[in-house]
Each structure stands twice: as C-alpha cells, then as structure tokens.
C-alpha positions as CSV (number, residue, x, y, z in Angstrom):
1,X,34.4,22.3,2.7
2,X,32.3,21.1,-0.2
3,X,33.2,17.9,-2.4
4,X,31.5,18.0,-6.1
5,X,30.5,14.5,-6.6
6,X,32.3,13.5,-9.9
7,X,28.8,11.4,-10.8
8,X,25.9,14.1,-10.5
9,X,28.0,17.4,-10.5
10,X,26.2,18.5,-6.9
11,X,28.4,19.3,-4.1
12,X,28.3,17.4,-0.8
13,X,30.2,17.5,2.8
14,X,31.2,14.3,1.8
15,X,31.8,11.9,-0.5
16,X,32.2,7.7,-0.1
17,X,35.4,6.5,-1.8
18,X,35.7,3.5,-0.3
19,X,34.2,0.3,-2.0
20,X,35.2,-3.5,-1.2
21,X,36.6,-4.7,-4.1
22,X,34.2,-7.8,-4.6
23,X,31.1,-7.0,-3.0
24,X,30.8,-3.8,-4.9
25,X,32.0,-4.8,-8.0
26,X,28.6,-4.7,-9.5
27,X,28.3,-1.0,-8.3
28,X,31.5,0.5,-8.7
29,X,31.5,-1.0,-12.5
30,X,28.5,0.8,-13.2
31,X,29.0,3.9,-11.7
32,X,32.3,3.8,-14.0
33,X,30.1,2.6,-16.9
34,X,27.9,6.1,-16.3
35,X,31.1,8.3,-16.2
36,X,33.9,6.9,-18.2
37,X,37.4,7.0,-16.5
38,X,35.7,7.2,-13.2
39,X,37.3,5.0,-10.2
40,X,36.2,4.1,-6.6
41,X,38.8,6.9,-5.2
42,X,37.1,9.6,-6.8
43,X,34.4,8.9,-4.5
44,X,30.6,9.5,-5.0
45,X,28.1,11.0,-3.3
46,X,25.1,8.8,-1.1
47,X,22.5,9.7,-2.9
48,X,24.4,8.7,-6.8
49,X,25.2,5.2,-4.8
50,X,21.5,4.8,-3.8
51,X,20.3,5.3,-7.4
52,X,22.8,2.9,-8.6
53,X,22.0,0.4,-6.7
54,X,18.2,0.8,-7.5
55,X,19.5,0.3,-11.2
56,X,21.4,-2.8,-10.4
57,X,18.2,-4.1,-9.0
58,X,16.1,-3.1,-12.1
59,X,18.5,-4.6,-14.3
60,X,17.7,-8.1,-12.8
61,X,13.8,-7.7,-13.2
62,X,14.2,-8.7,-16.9
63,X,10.2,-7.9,-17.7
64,X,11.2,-4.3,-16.8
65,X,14.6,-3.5,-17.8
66,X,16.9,-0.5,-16.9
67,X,14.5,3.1,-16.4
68,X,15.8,6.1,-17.9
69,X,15.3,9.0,-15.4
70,X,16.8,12.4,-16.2
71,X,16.3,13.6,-12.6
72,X,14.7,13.1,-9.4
73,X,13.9,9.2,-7.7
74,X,14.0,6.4,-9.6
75,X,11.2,4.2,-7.6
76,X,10.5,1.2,-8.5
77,X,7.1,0.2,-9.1
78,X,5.0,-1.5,-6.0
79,X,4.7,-5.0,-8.4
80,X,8.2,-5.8,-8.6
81,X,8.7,-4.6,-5.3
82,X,6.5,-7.1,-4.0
83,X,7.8,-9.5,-6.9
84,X,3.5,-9.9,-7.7
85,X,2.1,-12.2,-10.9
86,X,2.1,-9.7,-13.6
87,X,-0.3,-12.2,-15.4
88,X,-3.4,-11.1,-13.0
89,X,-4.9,-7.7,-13.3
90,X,-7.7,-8.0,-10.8
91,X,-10.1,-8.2,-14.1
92,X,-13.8,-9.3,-13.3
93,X,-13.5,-7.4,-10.1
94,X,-14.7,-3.9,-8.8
95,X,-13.5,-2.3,-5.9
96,X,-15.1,0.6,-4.2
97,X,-12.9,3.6,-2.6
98,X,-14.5,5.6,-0.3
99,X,-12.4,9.0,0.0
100,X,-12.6,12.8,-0.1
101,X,-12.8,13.2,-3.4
102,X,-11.7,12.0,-6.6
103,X,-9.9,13.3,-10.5
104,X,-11.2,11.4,-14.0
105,X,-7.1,10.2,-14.1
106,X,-5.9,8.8,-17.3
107,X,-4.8,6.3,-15.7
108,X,-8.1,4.8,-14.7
109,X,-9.9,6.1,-17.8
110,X,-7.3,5.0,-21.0
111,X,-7.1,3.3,-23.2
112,X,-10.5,2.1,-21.4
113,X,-12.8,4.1,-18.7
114,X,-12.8,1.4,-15.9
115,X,-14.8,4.0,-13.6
116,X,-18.3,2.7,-12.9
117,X,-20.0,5.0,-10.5
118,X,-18.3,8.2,-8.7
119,X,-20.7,9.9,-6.4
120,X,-20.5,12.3,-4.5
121,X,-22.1,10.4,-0.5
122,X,-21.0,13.8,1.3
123,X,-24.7,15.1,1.7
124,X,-27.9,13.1,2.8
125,X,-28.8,13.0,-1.1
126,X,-26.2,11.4,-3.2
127,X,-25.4,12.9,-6.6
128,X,-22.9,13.0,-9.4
129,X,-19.8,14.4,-8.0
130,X,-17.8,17.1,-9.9
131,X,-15.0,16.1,-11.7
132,X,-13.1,20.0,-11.9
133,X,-9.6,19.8,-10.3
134,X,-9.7,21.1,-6.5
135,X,-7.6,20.7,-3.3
136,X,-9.7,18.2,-2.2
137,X,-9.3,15.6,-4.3
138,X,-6.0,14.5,-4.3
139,X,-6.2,11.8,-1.6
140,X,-8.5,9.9,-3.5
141,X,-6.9,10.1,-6.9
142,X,-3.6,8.8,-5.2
143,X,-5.5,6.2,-3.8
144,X,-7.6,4.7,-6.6
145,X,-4.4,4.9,-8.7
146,X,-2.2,3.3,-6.6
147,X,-5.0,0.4,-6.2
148,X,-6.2,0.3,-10.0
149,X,-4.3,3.0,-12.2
150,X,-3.0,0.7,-15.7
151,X,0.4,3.3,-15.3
152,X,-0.7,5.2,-19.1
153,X,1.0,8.1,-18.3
154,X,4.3,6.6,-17.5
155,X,3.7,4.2,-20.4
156,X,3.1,0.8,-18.0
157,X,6.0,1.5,-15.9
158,X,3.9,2.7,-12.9
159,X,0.6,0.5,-13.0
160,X,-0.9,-0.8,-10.0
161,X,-1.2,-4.6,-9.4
162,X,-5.4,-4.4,-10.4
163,X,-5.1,-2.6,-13.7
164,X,-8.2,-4.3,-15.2
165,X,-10.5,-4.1,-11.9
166,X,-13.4,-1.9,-12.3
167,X,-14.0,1.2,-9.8
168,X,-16.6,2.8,-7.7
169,X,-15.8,6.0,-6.5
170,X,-17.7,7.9,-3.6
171,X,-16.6,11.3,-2.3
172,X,-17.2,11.4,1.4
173,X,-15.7,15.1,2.1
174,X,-17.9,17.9,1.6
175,X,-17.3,21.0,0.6
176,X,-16.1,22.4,3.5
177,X,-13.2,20.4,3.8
178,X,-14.6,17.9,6.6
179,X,-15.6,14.1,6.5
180,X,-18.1,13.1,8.8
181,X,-18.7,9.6,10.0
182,X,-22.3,9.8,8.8
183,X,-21.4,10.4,5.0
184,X,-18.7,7.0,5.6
185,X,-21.7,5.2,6.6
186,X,-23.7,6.1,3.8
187,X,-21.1,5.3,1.1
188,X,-20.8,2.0,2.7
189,X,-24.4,1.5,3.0
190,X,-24.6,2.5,-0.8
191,X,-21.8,0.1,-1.9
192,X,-24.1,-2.8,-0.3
193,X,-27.0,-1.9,-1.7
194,X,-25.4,-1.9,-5.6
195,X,-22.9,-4.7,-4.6
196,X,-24.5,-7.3,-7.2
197,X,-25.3,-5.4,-9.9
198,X,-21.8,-3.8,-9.9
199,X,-19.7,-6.7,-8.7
200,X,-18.7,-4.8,-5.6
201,X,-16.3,-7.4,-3.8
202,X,-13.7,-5.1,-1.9
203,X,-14.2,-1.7,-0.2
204,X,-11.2,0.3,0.3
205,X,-11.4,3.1,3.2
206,X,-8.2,5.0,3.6
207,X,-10.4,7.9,5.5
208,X,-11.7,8.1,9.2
209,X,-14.8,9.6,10.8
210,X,-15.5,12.7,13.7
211,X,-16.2,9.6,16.3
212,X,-14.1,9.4,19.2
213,X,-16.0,6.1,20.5
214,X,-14.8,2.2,21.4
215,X,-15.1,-0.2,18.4
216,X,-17.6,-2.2,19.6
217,X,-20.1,0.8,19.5
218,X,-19.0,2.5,16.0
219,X,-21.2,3.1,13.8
220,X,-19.0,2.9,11.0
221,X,-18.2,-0.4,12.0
222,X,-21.5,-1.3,12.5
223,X,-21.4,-0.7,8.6
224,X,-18.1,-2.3,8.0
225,X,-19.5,-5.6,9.6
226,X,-22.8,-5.4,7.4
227,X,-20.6,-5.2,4.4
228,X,-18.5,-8.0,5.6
229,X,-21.8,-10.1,6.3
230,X,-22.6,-9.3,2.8
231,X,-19.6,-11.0,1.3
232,X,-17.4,-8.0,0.6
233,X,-14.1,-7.3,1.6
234,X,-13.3,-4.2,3.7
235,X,-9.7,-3.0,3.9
236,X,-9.1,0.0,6.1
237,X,-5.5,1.9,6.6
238,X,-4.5,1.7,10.2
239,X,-3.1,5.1,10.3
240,X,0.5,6.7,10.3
241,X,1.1,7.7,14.4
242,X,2.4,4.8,16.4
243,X,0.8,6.9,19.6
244,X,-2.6,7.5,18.4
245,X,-5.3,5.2,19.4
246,X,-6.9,3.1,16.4
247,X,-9.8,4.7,14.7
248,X,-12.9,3.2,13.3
249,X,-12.9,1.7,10.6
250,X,-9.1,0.7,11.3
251,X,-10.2,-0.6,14.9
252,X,-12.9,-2.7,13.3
253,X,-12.7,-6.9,14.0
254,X,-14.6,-7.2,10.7
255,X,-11.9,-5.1,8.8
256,X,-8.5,-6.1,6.9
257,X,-6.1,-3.4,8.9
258,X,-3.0,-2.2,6.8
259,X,0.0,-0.8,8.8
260,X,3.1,0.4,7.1
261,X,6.1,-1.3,5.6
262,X,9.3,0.5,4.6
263,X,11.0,-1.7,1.9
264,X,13.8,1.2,1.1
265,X,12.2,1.2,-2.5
266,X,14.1,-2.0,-3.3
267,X,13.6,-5.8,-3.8
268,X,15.8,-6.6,-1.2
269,X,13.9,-8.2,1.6
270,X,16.7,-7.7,3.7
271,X,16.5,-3.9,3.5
272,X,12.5,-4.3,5.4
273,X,11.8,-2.0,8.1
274,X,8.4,-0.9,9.7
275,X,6.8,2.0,9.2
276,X,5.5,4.9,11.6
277,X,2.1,3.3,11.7
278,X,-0.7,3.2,14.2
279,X,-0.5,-0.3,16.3
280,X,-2.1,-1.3,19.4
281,X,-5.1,-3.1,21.1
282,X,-9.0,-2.7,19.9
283,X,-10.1,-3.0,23.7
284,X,-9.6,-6.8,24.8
285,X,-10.9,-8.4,21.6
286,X,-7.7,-8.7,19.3
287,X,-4.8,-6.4,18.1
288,X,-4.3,-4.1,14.6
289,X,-2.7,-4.1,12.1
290,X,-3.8,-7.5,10.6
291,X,-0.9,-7.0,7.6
292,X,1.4,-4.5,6.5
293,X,2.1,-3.3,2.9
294,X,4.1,-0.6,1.6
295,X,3.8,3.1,2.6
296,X,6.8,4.6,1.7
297,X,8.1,5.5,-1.8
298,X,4.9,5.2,-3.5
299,X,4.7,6.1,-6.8
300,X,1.3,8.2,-7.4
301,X,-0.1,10.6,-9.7
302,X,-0.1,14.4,-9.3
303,X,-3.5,15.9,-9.5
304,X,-4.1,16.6,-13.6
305,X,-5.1,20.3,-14.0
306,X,-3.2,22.0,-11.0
307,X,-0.3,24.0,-10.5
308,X,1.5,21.5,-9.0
309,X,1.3,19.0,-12.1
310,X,2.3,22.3,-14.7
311,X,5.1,23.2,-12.4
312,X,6.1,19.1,-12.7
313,X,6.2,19.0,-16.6
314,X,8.0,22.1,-16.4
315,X,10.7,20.9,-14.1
316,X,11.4,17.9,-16.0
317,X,11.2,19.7,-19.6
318,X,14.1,21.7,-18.3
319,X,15.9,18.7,-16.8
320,X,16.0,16.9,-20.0
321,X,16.8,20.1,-21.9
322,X,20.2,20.7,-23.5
323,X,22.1,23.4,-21.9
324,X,21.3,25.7,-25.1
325,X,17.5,25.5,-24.9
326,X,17.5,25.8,-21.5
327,X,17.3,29.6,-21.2
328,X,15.1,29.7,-23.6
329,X,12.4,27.4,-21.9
330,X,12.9,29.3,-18.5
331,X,12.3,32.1,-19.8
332,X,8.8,30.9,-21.2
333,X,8.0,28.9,-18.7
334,X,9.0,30.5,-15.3
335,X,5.1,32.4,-15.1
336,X,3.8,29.3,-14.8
337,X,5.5,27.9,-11.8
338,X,6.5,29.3,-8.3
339,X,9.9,29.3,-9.1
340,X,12.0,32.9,-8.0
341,X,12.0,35.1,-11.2
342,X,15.9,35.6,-10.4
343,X,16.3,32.4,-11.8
344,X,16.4,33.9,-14.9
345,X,19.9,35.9,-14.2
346,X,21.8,32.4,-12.9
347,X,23.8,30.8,-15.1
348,X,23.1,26.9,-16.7
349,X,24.4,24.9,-14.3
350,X,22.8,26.9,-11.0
351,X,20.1,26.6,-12.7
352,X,20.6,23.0,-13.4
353,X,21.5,22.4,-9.7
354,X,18.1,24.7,-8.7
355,X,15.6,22.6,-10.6
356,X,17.4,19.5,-9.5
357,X,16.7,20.1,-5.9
358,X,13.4,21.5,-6.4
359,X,12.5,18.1,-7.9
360,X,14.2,16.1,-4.6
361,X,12.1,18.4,-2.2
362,X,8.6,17.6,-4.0
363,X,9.2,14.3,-4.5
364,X,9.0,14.1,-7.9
365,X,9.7,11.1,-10.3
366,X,8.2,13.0,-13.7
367,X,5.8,15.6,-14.8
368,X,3.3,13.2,-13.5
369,X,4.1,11.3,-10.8
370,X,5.7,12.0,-7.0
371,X,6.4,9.5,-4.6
372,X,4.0,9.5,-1.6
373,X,4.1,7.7,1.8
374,X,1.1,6.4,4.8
375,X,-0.8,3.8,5.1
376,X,-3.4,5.4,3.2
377,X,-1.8,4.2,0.3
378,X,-0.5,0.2,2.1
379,X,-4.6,-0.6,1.9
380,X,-5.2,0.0,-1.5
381,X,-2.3,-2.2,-2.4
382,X,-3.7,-5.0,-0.4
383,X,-7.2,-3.8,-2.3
384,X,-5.2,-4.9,-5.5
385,X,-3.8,-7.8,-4.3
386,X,-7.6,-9.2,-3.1
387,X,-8.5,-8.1,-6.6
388,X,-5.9,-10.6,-7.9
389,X,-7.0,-13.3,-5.5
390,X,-10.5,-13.1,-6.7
391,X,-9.9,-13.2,-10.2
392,X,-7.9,-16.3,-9.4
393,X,-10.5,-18.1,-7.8
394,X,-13.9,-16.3,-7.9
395,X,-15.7,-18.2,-5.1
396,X,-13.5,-17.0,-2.3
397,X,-15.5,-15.3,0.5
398,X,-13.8,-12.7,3.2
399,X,-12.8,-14.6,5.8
400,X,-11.2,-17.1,3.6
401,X,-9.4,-14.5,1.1
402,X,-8.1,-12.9,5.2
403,X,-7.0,-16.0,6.3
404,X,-5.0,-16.9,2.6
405,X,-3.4,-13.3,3.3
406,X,-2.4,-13.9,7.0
407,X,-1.3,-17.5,6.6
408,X,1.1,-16.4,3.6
409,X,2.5,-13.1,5.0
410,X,6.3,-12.7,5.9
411,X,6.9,-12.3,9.2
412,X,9.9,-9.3,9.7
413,X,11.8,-10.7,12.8
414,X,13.3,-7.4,14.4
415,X,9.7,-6.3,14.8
416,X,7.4,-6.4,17.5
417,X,4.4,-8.8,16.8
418,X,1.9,-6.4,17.9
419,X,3.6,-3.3,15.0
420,X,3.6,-5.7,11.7
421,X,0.3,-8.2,12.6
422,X,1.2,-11.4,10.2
423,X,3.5,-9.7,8.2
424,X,4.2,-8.2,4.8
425,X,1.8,-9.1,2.3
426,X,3.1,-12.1,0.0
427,X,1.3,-11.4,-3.7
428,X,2.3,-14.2,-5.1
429,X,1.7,-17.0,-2.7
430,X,-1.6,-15.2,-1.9
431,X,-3.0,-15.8,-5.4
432,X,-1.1,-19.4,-6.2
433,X,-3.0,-20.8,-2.7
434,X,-6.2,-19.1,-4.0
435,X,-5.9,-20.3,-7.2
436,X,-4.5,-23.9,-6.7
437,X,-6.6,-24.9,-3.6
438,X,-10.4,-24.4,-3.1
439,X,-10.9,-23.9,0.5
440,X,-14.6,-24.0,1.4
441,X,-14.3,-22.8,4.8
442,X,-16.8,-22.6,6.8
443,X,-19.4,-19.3,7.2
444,X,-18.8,-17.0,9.2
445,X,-15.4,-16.9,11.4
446,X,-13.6,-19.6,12.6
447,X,-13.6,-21.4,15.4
448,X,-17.3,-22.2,14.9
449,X,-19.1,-22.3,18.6
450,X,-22.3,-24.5,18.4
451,X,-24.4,-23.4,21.7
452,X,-27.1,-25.7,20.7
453,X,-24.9,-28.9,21.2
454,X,-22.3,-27.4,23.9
455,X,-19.2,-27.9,21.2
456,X,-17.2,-25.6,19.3
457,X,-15.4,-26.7,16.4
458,X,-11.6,-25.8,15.0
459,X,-10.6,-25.6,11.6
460,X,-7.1,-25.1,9.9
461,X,-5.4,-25.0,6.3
462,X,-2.4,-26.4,5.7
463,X,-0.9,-27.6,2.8
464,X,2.3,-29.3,3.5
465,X,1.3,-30.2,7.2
466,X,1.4,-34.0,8.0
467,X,0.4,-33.8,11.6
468,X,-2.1,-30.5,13.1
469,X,-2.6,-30.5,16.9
470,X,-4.4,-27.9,19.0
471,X,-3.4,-26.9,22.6
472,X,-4.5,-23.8,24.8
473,X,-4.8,-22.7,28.4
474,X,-8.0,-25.2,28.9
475,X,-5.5,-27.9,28.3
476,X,-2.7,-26.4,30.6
477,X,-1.0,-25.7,27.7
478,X,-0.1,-29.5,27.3
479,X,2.9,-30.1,24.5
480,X,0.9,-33.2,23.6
481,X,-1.6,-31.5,22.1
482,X,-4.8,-32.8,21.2
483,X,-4.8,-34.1,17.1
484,X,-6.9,-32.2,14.3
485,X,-8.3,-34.9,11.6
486,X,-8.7,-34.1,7.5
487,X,-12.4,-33.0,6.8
488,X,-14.1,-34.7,3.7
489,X,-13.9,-31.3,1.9
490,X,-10.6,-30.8,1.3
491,X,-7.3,-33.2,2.0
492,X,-5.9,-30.0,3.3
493,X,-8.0,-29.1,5.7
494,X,-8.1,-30.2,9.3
495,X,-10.4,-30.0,11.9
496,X,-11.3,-31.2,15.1
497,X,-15.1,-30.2,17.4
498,X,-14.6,-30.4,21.3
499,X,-17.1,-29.8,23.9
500,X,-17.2,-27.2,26.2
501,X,-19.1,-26.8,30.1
502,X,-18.6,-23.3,30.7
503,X,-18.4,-20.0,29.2
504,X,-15.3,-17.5,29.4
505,X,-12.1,-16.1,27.2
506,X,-9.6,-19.5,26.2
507,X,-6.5,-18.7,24.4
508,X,-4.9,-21.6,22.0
509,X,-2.6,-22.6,19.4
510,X,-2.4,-24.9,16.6
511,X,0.6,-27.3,16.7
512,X,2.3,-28.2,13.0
513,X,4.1,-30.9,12.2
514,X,4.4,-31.1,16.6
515,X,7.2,-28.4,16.2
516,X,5.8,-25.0,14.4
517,X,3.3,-23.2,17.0
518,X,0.9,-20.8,15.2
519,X,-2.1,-18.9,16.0
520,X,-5.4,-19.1,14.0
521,X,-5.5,-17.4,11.3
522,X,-8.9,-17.9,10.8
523,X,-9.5,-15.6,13.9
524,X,-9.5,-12.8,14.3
525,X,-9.5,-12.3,18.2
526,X,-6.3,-12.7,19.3
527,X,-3.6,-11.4,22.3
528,X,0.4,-11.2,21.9
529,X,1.8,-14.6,23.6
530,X,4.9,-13.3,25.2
531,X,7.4,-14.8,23.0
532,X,6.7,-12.2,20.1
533,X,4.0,-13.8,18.4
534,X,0.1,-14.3,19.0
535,X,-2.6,-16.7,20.9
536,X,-5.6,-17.2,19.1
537,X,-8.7,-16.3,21.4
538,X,-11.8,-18.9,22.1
539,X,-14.4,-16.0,23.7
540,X,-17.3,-18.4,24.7
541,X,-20.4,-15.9,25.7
C-alpha cells in the first residue's frame, strides 16, 4: 500500500511520523510552516525531510539565505559546504585544465571572458580548438566550472571558490573519442613553456593516459615532475574504484592526489563519509590520495547547446508552471525533449508527478545545472582552493602551498588512513596560514639530504608548538626524542641537521608539544604506521 506524503503530494511505501519533540523542533516547525495545519503524525516522506533539513542549514549561512527551488535537489553550493573565505576569488591567478574538451560557458565568459588560451593539444600540432557543442566536451566544462565558473547562470548561487582566476584550456581528446598519454604530455609541456607569460601556477588533470606502467617510469609523470620543478602546482583526481590500481598522473610523488569525500550535501561535519575512490600504494615510495575533497553532489553546468540542457529548461518551465498553463507549454514543448508523447493525454497532476521524477533521475537542480559526482570534480575544487592560497600570499611555491594543505586537513576518524590521506581539505585555515605566516621553506622537498657533508636536515611548521622533537626507527623509536631548534627565518619554524653513515629507507616522526605524533608533511614518501596514521620516510640512496 501507497502513502501520499501530505508535503510533496508523491506517494511512498512509507512515511516517517515520528519526530522527537525537541531535537526536531526546528524541522517539524518548518515542515508545518510549508503546509499549514500540518503535524508530525501526518508523517512525511524521506526525501521532503532531507530537503528540510538542507533548508534549515541554508537558513543559518546568513550571506546566502533560504533557496527557492520549485523541484528537484536543493545542493548547496561547494563554498559553504566547505565554510571557504568568500572574500578570495583566486584573482591574479591562472589555472590550466587539461581535459577532453571544453564549451565557451557563461559562466567563465560573463560578465567578463576569464578564458585565456583553449587549445586544442590532441594532435602533434596544436591549434584553436572548436568551440561547437559535442559529446565530448562535457567533462571539461564541468570541470573548469566547478574550479572557476563565477555561478552567472544561477545568479551567484553556484560559483566556484576561484571565480576571478584566469583559465587555460587544452583539449587532450581527439576526435575519435580517445586520450592518449602523448597528447597529456604535450599539454603539460605547453603549459610550461607559456607558464610566465600567462601566470600558469596550478595544473588541473582530471583525465588519465593509455599507459599501463609503474610511476617511477611514466612519462606523464616525467612531465608532472618538470612542471612541479618549474614552480607550478599539479593536482590530479585519484580516480573513483577503490580496486583499481592508481594511474599516472594520480600515482605521481610530484602530484597533489584528490580522493573523494561524501559530505551528504550538508555543512554538518558529522554527516562526512568517504567516497568510492581509488586508494592504495605507488610501489614502495608513499601512499595516494594526499587529500580528499568533495565528489558527490556537485553542482555543475549542463553542456549549453544540447538536448540535454533544452530538455532541462523545459522541465523546470513546466515545474514552475501553474496548473492552467501547463497543458499548454507541454503541448509546445514536448518535440523538443525525449519525453513519451502520451504525456499529453495524462492529466495535471501525473504529469506533475512525471516531470518531477524525470528531474530526480537526471539530477537536475535547474535548466542549467545537475549535480555530478567523482573525483574528477574533488581536484578542481582543491585547484580553487590553491588559487585562493596564492592570491593570499603570492610567493608560495608547491611544496610549501602541499604542505599548508596537508598540515590543515581534517582528519575523518572512521576512516582508514591509507582511503582519506590528511584529510578533508580545510579552505579557510589553508588561506589564513598562507596569508598570516610567510613560510620560506626550503627548495625542493623536505627533509633536505646533503651527500656532500654526510647530513640531512629536518624541517617543520608549527604555529602553536612550544616543544618539536623527532624520533624514527634509527633511534629505536626512542619517546625521548631528539629536540628540533627555531631557524632564524621564521619563529615558527623548526629544524634540526643530523648526520648520517649509511644509506637505506628510515621511517620517523615528529613529536609536538612531547604528546602529538605526526608525520612530515613536508614529505611526501611515506608508509601507514599501524596505528591508523602515517610514518614519514628518510630514503637515503
């Protein structure tokens, strides 16, 4: 037996009519607010209870207010989700995707075109790509406007968290439908080669090549670690199957690895859960993901020009129709979508209940936007939220923006280490440590190993830290552990240079404060401890 939900009209196996009278005071007030006389008893369906609570939630984010949605989601956007500074726009910045192909959206084009450069890198001769809506370009429209889009079509509410930084876009599928490692390389080679003249400081690659080969001899990441060399951030999506093996450029050392967070499209921490990304060891040098970021309930634009975006407007023009104009616009309209011509013979409210669930099963949040999910869209996001760092401090090279992202993750607790890396991407502290604290780290990765003099030398930011100790295997894992000092640069940073006799793999920690054990987050090379957490590798050649 179906129960019709006294909230959205559908019917339902079942219905929840039993709230707690103080803990869901908020919800069951509103849910009486949107249909007066209603009580708790009457009940409500799960999916009328989700969207009320994602109202509550949007209530309190008082720069945003209450959306009005006449159907479908209501998904919040990735800022507020990740509670980011709405003051920094990633301006001064340009970040360079490197996908299959890419759309002139409005929302990196208006009221300002913020596209520098999109090329097409898919043959041995780059050229101007074509900008004609096709298949194949999807993936990289979602991508660049997830990272950059300034959210004009939805007036604001969707913009990313860099909707000031600049773009390069270079195609790397050809026309047959196939991207081949060589045409990553070149992009990446290109982006190098302009990285001056257009600002280039981050390089987003939510694509993989044809090579089935071990990290250390990729030629993709042979790129990847000439563009880190070169100063530029590369950011690579680790993938969505936690049984695949890691791809290059996800399986790169030199490379920011995003796996997957599912934050139930809500501001509650608590509600955190991983997503079905790829995970695992990059032979024995150190484990992937480095962070994860959102990659479910994306909000992303539906390709301009299609079928797909027509059939959108449509759906939503007779969702927020009034039951007498509604015949009238499906009978215009219905040629232009892929909806059943005997449509036209139900009656208002199956057709009502008909566009409503057409609009659930695509997704859809208007007639422009759809929520989308992988981690192809989690590395843009951390794309946007380097673009921020930079603008906040300027000077910041790669391994120092990696380590400000690692050190001020959030750690999820019920998740293995070796799933989540550091944790869930922090926005906000990332850009106040950038901004409030000059770093000056040394070149190159940490720890520093000086063959010349038979030392190597360790170095660790910490702000609030009175005490910094290091301890690893070569000192039997001693709880006394040996004391870092403050270097002249900064009254932050510690450091301490010890010698060394022989060469071989050391694992170590720092010691905080003589309580808090952490790994280096300067380092990249790294192994899972035991305890869920990570040792920090010394590999001494």
């Amino acid at each position: 037996m179906l129960h019709r939900c006294p909230i959205c009209g559908h019917k339902h196996e079942t219905l929840v009519n039993t709230f707690d009278q103080e803990m869901d005071e908020p919800l069951t007030r509103f849910l009486a607010e949107e249909v007066p006389g209603w009580k708790g008893s009457d009940g409500a369906c799960t999916r009328c209870i989700d969207q009320a609570g994602i109202a509550i939630e949007q209530e309190i984010l008082s720069r945003t207010g209450k959306y009005e949605v006449a159907a479908g989601f209501q998904i919040l956007p990735i800022g507020d989700r990740l509670t980011a500074d709405p003051d920094l726009t990633g301006k001064g910045v340009t970040i360079c995707l490197i996908d299959s192909g890419f759309d002139m959206h409005p929302d990196l084009i208006y009221p300002e075109n913020r596209i520098l450069k999109v090329l097409d890198m898919s043959t041995a001769n780059p050229s101007q790509t074509s900008m004609q809506p096709n298949g194949q370009r999807w993936h990289g429209t979602m991508t660049s406007v997830v990272c950059a889009g300034d959210g004009h079509l939805s007036k604001g509410k969707y913009k990313s968290l860099a909707p000031d930084a600049k773009l390069v876009l270079l195609r790397v599928m050809n026309d047959n439908g196939v991207i081949t490692s060589d045409s990553i390389i070149r992009a990446i080679n290109w982006a190098i080669h302009h990285q001056k003249n257009l600002n280039i400081r981050i390089i987003n690659l939510s694509v993989y090549g044809d090579e089935g080969i071990q990290s250390d001899r990729s030629p993709i990441n042979s790129a990847v670690h000439r563009a880190f060399q070169a100063g530029i951030v590369v950011v690579a999506a680790a993938g969505n199957d936690p049984y695949a093996q890691l791809n290059a450029p996800a399986n790169s050392i030199d490379v920011i690895s995003v796996g997957g967070l599912n934050d139930e499209n809500s501001i509650n921490p608590l509600m955190n859960t991983i997503y079905h990304s790829s995970y695992g060891s990059v032979g024995d040098m150190t484990r992937k993901p480095d962070l994860i970021a959102p990659a479910v309930w994306i909000p992303a634009p539906i390709l301009p020009g299609t079928s797909d975006h027509r059939e959108a407007e449509i759906l939503f023009k007779l969702a927020n129709s009034t039951d007498a104009a509604l015949p009238a616009i499906l009978v215009n309209e219905i040629s232009h979508t892929s909806m059943p011509v005997d449509l036209l013979k139900q009656s208002v409210s199956e057709v009502r209940e008909f566009v409503n669930k057409r609009i659930e099963e695509q997704k859809l949040i208007s007639g422009h936007y759809k929520h989308v999910d992988g981690t192809s869209f989690a590395a843009p996001i951390i794309c946007s939220v380097i673009a921020q760092m930079i603008e906040a401090n300027p000077a910041m090279d790669p391994v120092t923006i990696r380590e400000i992202l690692m050190v001020t993750a959030r750690f999820l607790p019920a998740v293995d280490r070796e799933k989540q890396g550091w944790g869930v991407v922090q926005p906000k502290y990332a850009t106040q440590m950038a901004a409030g604290k000059t770093l000056s780290p040394p070149a190159g990765v940490t720890p520093v190993i000086d063959y010349k003099n038979m030392k190597v030398s360790f170095f660790f930011y910490q702000q609030e830290a009175t005490s910094v100790g290091i301890t690893g295997d070569f000192l039997q894992w001693n709880t006394e552990p040996v004391p870092l000092t403050k270097t002249a640069k900064s009254k932050n940073e510690w450091s301490i240079s010890v010698p060394f006799q022989r060469k071989g793999v050391f694992k170590y920690k720092f010691i905080i404060d003589q309580d808090k054990w952490i790994a280096d987050p300067r380092n990249p090379y790294r192994d899972l401890d035991g305890y869920n957490g990570f040792n920090s590798k010394l590999i001494i050649q």
